[in-house]
N, CA, C and O of each residue as an XYZ file, in Angstrom:
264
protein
N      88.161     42.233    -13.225
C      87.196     42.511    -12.168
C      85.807     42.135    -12.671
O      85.387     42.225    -13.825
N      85.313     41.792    -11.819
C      84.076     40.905    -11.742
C      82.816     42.432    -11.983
O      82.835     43.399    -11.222
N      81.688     42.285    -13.357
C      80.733     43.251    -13.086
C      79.687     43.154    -11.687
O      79.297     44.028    -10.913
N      79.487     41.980    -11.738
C      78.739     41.403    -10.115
C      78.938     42.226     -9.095
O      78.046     42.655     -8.362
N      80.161     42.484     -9.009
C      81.397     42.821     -8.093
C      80.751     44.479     -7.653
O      80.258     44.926     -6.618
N      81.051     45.084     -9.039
C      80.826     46.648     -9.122
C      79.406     47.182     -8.796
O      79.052     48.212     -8.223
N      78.379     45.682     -9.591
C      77.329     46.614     -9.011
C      76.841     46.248     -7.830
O      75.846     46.792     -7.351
N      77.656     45.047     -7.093
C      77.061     44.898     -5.308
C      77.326     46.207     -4.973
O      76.346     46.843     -4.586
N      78.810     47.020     -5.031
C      79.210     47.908     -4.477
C      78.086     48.814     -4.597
O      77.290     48.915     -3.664
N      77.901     49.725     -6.059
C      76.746     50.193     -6.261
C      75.863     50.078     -5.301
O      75.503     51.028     -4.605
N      75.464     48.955     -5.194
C      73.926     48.866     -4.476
C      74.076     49.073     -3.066
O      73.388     49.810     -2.359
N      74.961     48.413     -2.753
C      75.368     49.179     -0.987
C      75.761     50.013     -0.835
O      75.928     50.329      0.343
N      76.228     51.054     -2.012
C      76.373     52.859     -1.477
C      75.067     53.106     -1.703
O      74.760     53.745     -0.697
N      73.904     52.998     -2.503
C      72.852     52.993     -2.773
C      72.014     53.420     -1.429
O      71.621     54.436     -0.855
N      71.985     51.632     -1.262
C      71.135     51.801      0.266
C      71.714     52.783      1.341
O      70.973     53.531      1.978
N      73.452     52.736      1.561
C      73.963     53.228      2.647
C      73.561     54.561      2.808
O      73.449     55.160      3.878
N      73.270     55.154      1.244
C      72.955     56.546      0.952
C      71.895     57.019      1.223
O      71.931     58.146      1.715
N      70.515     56.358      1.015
C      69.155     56.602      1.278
C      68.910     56.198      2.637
O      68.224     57.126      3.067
N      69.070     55.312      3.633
C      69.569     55.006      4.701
C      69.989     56.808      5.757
O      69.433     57.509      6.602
N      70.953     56.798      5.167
C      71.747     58.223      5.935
C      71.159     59.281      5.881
O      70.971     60.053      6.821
N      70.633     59.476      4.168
C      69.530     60.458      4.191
C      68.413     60.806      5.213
O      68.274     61.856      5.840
N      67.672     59.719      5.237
C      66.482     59.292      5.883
C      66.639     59.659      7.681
O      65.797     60.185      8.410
N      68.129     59.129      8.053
C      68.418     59.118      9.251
C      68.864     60.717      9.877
O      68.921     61.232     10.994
N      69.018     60.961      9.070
C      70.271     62.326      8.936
C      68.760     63.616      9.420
O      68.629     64.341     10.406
N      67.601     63.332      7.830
C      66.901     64.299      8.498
C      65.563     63.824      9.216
O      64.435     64.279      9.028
N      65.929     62.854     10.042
C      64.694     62.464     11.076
C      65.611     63.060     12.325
O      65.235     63.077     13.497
N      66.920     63.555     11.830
C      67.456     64.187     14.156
C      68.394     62.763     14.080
O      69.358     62.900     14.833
N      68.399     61.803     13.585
C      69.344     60.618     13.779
C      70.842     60.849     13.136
O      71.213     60.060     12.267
N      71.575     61.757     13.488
C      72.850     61.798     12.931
C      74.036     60.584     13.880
O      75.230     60.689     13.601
N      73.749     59.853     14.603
C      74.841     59.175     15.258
C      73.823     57.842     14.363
O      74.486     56.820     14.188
N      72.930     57.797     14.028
C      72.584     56.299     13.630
C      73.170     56.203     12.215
O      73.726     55.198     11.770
N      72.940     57.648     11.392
C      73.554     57.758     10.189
C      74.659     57.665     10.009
O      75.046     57.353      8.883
N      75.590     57.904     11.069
C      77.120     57.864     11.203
C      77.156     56.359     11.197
O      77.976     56.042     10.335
N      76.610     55.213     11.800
C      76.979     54.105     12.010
C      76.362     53.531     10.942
O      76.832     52.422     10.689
N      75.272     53.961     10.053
C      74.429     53.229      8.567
C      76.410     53.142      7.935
O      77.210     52.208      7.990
N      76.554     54.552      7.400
C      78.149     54.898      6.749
C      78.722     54.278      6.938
O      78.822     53.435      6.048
N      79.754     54.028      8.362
C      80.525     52.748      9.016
C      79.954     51.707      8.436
O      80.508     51.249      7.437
N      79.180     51.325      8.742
C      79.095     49.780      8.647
C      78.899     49.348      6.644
O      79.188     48.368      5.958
N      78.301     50.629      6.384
C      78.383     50.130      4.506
C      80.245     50.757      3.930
O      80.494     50.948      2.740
N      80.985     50.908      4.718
C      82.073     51.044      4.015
C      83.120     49.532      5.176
O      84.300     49.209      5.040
N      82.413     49.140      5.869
C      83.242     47.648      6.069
C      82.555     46.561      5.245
O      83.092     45.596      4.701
N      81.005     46.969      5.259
C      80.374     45.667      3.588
C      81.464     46.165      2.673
O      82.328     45.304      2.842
N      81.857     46.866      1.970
C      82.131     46.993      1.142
C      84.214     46.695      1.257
O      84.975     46.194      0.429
N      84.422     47.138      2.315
C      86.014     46.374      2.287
C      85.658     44.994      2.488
O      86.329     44.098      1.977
N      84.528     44.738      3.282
C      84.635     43.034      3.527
C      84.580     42.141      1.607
O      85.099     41.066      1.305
N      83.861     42.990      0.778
C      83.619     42.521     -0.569
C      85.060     42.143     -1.349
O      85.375     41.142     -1.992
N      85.878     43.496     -0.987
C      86.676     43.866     -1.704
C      88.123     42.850     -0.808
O      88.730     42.019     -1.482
N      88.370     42.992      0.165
C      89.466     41.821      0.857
C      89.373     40.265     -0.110
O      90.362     39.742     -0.622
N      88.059     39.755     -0.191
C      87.633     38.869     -0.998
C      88.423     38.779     -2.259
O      89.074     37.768     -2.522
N      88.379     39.825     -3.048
C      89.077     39.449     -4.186
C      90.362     40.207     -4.295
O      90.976     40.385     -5.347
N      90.601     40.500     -3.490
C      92.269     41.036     -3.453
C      92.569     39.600     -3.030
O      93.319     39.117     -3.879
N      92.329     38.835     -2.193
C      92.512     37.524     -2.385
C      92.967     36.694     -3.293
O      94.046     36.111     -3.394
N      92.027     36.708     -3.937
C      91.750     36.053     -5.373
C      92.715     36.269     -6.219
O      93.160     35.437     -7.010
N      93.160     37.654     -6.055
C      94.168     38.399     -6.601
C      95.651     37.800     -6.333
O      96.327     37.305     -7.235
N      96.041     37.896     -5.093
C      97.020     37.046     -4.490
C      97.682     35.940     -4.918
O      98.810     35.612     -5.286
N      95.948     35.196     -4.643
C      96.016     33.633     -5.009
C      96.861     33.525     -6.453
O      97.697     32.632     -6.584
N      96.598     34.476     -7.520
C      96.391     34.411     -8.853
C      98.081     34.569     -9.048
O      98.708     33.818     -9.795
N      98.678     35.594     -8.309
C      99.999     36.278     -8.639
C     100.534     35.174     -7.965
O     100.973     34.587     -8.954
N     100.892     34.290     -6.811
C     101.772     33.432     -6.562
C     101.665     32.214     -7.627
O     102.663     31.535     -7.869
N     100.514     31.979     -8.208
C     100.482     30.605     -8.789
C     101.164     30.840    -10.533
O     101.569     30.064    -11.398
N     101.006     32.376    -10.425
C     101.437     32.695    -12.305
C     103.155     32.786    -11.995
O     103.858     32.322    -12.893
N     103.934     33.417    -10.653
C     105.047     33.148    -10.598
C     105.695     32.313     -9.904
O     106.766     32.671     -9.415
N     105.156     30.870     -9.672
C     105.229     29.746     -8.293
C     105.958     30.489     -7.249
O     107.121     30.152     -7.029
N     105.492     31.341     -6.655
C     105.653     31.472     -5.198
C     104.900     30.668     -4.335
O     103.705     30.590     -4.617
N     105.299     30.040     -3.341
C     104.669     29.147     -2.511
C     104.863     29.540     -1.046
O     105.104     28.704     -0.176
N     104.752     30.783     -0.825
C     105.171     31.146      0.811
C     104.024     30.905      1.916
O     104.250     31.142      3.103
């Protein structure tokens, strides 16, 4: 696994976190609900990426070709 990798994640719970905070105590709890949503699909969208990669890696080390 890629360090790049770990600390994008990092940094988008980061923001998603201060974000929600911010929203949470201005009275914005449905905007904070959707900051959350949307930084836990950045973060599967990151992660689909190299489960990929992953994939790619396991058919070519046992020639599967499906």
């Amino acid at each position: 696994m890629n360090v790049a990798l770990i600390l994008k994640i990092a940094g988008v719970g980061l923001l998603v976190g201060i974000a929600y905070q911010i929203l949470q105590k201005n009275g914005r709890e449905e905007q904070a609900t959707f900051v959350s949503i949307a930084g836990v699909i950045i973060v599967m969208l990151l992660l689909v990426q190299e489960i990929s990669s992953l994939f790619s890696t396991i058919r070519s080390v046992f020639g599967l070709w499906i």
